[in-house]
N, C-alpha and C positions, 0 to 999 in steps of 0.2 A: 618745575614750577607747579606749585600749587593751585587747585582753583578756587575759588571759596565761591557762594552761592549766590554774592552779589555780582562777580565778576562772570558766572554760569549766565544769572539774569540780564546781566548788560548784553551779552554774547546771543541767547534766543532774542531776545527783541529785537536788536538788531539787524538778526539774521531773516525773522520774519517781517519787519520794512523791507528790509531786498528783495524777499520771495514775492512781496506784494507787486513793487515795482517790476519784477521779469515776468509778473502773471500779468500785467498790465501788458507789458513791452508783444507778450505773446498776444494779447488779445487784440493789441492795436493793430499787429501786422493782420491778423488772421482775418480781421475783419475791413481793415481799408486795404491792403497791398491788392494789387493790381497783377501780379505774376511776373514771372521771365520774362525779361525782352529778349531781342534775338542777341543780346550778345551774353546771355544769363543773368543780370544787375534784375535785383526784383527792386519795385517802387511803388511809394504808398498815392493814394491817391490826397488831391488838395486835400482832403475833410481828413485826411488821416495826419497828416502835418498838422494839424491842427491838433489835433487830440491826441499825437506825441506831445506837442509842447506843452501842454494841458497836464498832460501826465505827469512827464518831467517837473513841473511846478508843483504838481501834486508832493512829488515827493520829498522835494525839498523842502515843504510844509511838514511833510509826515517824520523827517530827520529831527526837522524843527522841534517837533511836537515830544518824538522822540527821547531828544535829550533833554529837553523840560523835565519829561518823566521820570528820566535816570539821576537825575542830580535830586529832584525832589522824594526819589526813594531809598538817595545815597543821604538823604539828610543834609546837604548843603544848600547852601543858598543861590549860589553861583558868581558870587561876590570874588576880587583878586586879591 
């Protein structure tokens, strides 16, 4: 299979909405998680469930945004 440079471009962008979302994912634990209990289960604190779903929302926006982009620099309109 071929690549060609649009399909390269689909592929990094992409790739970098994901990296954002698991830089997020890492910063959310690092900063609300609560540690080990005693049976090992780490858990984020209230304000951290919050700012997962936040995230989570976030990114679903940024996918969002995402494919706007890709169709609008594949020249389509997005019409069926």
């Amino acid at each position: 299979m071929d690549i060609d440079a649009e399909l390269r471009r689909q592929i990094v962008v992409s790739l970098a909405a994901v990296l954002v979302f698991v830089v997020g994912l890492i910063a959310v634990g690092s900063r609300f998680g609560t540690g080990a209990g005693p049976s090992g289960e780490v858990s984020l604190a209230p304000a951290g469930g919050v700012a997962l779903v936040g995230l989570l929302g976030g990114f679903v926006l940024l996918m969002a945004l995402v494919g706007v982009y890709l169709m609008r620099a594949n020249g389509t309109d997005g019409s069926f």
